[in-house]
C-alpha positions as CSV (number, residue, x, y, z in Angstrom):
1,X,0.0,0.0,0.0
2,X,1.3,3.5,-1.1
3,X,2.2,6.2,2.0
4,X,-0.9,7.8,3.0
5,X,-2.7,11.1,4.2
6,X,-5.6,11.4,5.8
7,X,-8.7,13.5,3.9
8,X,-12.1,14.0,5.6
9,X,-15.2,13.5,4.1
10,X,-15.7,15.8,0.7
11,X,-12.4,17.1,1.2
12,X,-10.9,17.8,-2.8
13,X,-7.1,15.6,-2.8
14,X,-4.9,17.9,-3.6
15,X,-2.6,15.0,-4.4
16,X,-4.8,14.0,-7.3
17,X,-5.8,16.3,-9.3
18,X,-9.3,17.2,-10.5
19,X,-10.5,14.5,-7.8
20,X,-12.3,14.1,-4.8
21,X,-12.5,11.5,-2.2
22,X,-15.6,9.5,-2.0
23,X,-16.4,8.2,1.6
24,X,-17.3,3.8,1.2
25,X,-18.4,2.6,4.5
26,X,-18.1,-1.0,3.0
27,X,-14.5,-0.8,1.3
28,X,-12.6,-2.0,4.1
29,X,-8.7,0.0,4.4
30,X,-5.8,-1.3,1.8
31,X,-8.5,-1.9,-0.7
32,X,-9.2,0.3,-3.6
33,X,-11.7,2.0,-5.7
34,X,-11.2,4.2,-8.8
35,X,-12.5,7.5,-8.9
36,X,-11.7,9.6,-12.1
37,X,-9.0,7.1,-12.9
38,X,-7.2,7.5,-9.7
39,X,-7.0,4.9,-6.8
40,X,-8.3,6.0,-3.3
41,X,-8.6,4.0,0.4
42,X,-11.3,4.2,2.5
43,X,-11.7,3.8,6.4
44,X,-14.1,4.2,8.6
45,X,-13.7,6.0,11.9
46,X,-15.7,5.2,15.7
47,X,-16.4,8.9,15.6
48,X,-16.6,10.0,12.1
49,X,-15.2,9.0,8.6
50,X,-12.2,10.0,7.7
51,X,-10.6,9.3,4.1
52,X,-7.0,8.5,3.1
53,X,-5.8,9.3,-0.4
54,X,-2.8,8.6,-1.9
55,X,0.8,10.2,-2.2
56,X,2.5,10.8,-5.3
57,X,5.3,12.8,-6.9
58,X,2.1,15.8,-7.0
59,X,1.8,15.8,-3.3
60,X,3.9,18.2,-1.7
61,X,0.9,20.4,-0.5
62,X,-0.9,17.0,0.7
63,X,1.9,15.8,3.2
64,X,2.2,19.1,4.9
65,X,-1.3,18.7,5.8
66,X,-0.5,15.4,7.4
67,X,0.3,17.1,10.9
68,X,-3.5,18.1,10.8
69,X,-5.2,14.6,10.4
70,X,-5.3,11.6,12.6
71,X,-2.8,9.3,10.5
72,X,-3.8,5.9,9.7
73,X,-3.3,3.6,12.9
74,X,-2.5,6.6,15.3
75,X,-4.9,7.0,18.0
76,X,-6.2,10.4,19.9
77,X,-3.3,10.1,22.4
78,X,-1.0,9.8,19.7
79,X,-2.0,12.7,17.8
80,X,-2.6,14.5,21.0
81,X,1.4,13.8,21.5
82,X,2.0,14.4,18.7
83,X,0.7,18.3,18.8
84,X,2.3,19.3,22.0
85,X,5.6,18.3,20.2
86,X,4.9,20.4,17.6
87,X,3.8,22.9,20.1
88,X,7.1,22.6,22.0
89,X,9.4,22.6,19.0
90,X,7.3,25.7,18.1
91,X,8.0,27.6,21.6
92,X,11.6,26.5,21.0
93,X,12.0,28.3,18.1
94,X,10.5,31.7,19.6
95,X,12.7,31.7,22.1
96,X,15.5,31.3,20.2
97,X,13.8,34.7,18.2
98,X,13.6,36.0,22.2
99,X,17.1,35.8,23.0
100,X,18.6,37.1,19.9
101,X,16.5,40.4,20.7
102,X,18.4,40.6,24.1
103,X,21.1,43.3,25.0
104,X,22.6,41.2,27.8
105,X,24.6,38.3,25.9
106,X,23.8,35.1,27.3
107,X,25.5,31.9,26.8
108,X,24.1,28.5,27.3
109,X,26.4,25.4,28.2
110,X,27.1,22.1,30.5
111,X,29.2,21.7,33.4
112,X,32.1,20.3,30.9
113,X,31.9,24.1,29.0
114,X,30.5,23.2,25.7
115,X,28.3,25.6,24.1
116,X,24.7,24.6,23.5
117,X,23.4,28.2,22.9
118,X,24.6,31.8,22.1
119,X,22.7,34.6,21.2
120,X,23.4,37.6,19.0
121,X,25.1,40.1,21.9
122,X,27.1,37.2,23.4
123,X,28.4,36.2,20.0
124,X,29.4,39.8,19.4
125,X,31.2,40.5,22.9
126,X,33.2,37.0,22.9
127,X,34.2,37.6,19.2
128,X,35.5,41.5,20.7
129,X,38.2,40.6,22.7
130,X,36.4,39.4,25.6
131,X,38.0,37.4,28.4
132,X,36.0,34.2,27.3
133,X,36.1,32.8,23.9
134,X,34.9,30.2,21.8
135,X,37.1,27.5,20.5
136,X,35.3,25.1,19.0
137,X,32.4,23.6,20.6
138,X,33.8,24.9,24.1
139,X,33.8,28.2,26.2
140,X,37.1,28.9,26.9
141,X,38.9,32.0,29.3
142,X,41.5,34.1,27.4
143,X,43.9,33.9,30.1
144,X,45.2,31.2,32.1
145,X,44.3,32.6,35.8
146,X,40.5,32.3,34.7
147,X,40.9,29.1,33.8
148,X,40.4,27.3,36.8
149,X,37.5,29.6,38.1
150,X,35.9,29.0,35.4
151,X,36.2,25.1,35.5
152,X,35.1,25.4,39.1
153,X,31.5,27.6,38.5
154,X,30.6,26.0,36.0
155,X,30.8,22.5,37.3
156,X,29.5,23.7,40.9
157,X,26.8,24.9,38.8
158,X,25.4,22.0,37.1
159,X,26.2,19.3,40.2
160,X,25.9,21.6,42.9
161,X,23.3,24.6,42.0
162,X,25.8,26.8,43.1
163,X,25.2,30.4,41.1
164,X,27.5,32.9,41.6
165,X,29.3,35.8,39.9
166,X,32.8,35.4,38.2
167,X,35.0,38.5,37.9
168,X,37.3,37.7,35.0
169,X,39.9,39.4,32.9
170,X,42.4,42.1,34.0
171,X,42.4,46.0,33.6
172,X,46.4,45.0,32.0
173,X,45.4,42.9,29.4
174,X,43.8,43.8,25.7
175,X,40.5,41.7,27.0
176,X,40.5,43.9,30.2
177,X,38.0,43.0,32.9
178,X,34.2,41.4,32.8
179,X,31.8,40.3,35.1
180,X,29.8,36.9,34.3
181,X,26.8,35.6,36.6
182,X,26.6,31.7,36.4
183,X,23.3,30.3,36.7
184,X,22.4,27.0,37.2
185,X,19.6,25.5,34.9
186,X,18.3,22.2,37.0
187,X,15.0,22.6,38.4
188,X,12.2,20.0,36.5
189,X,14.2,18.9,33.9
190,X,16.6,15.9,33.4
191,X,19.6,17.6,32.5
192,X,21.3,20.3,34.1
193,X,22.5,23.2,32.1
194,X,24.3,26.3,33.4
195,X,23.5,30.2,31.9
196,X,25.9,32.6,32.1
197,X,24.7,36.0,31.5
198,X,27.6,39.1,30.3
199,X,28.3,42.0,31.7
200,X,26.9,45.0,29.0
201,X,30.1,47.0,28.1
202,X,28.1,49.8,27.0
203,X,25.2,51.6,29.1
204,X,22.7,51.7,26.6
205,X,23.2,50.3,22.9
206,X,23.5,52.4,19.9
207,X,20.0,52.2,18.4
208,X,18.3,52.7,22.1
209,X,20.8,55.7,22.2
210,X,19.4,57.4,18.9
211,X,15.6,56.7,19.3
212,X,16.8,58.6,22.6
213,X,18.3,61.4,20.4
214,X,15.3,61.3,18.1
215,X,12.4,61.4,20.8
216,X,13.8,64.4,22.5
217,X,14.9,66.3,19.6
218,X,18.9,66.4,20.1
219,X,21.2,67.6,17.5
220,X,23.4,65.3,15.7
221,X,26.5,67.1,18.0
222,X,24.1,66.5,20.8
223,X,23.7,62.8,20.0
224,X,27.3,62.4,19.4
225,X,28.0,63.1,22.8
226,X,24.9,61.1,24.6
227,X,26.5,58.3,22.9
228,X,29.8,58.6,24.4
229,X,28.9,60.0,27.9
230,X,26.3,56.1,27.7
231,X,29.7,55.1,26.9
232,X,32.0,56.2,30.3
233,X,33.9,58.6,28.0
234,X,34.0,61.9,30.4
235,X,33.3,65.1,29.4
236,X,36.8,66.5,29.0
237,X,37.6,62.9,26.7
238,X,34.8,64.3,24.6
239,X,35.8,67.6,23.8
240,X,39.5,66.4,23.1
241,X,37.4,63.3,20.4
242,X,35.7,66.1,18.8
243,X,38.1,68.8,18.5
244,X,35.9,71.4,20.5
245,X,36.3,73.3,23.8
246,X,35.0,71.9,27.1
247,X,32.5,75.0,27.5
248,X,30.9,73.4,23.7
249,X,30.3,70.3,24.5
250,X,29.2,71.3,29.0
251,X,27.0,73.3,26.7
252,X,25.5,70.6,24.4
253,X,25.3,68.6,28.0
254,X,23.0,71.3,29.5
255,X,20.9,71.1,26.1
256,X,20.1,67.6,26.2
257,X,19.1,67.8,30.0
258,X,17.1,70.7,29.2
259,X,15.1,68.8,26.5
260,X,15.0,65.7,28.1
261,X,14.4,67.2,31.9
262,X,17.1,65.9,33.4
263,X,18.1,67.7,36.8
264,X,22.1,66.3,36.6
265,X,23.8,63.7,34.0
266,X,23.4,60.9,36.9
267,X,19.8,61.5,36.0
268,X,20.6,61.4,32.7
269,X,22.5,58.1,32.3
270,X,19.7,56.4,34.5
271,X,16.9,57.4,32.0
272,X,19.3,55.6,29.3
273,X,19.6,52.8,31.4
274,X,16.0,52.5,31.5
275,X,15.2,51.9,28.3
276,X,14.5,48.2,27.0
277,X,16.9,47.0,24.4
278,X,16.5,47.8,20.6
279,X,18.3,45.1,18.6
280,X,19.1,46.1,15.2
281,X,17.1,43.7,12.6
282,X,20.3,43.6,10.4
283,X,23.1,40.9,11.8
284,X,26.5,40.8,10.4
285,X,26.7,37.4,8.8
286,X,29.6,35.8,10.8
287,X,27.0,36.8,14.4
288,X,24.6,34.7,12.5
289,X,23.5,31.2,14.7
């Protein structure tokens, strides 16, 4: 008997063209009747009749349509399984589309250090200098005094349930320093993961940073040097960047708390930090999962 799908009653088979499927309550399954020169199998149902047509080389659109029917032989419970896989490999996928819109990079791997999951902003601070890296299939730290830290959170993460926050890196070195938080992933399932979750190196990014700019009217000079006070860069680091005297750019300061109704640049920075992550829709190719 050829591979099946399931049709109900009066449904056109879209596997056959210019056909429909005739419902025979006494042609028992496997055998066959011809209907406008093409061979179709009946079955009858407890509840109600259901149809199965045949697959051909026509019958893309058919087997997609498989997921909807009861399948020959399968039961309620097995369709009913069947769904909440679906279901779940559905949920999987969106929040996989979740993370990837997050600002925080988060990084998702076993006690042994090899990476099940990365999304976009962890893929673009480990491939910036950051003290970890990826080599391979593992998580690795740039320099050899992490190492064993490392090792030892991650591992009294996934046996222990021990979360805890890493301090890696040093102000010396190109990667200079980071803070991780390791969290352990073990309640209700039946096997343990461990998250770790980056440090931002950056108060705000640079697309929350410009729908700032553009929501409160600032100048392009203005925006310039929101960007780089979110940054850390102090005032005086600005003026020397853009080739202007302190008073211009105090003065572009004072603007931009003006307009935004900031009382002090503390203020300021805390209104940046406020604002929920915007994620640009365009990724470089090589952050691509």
């Amino acid at each position: 008997m050829p591979s099946c799908f399931v049709h109900t009653q009066g449904r056109a088979c879209c596997a056959i063209p210019s056909s429909h499927c005739r419902f025979c309550p006494v042609t028992d399954l496997g055998d066959s009747f011809t209907n406008t020169s093409s061979n179709i199998y009946a079955r009858r149902e407890t509840c109600s009749p259901t149809l199965i047509g045949r697959l051909d080389e026509r019958a893309q659109e058919c087997a997609m349509w498989m997921n909807e029917f009861v399948l020959p032989g399968q039961s309620a419970g097995a369709r009913e399984r069947h769904e909440r896989r679906g279901a779940a490999s559905l949920t999987s996928q969106w929040m996989g589309l979740v993370l990837e819109e997050l600002d925080h990079g988060v990084v998702l791997l076993n006690g042994a250090g090899r990476v099940l999951h990365t999304n976009l902003a962890a893929r673009a601070a480990l491939d910036d200098n950051h003290p970890l890296e990826v080599v391979g299939p593992h998580l690795r730290a740039r320099l050899l005094t992490d190492a064993v830290p490392l090792a030892e959170a991650l591992e009294g993460a996934e046996a222990s349930g021990r979360r805890c926050l890493l301090r890696l890196g040093d102000d010396r070195a190109a990667c200079g320093r980071t803070n991780v938080v390791v969290v352990p992933l073990n309640r209700d399932v039946s096997q343990a993961a461990v998250l770790l979750i980056l440090e931002r190196r950056e108060l705000c990014g640079d697309l929350a940073a410009q729908w700032f700019a553009l929501r409160y009217q600032l100048t392009p000079a203005e925006t310039e040097v929101l960007k780089a006070l979110s940054n850390g860069v102090k005032p005086t680091d600005v003026a020397q960047r853009q080739g202007v005297a302190i008073s211009t750019v105090r003065s572009q300061i004072q603007s931009i708390r003006a307009k935004s109704g900031a009382d002090s640049i503390g203020e300021l920075m805390r209104q940046l930090a406020l604002l929920p992550p915007l994620v640009s829709s365009l990724r470089p190719a090589k952050l691509v999962n």
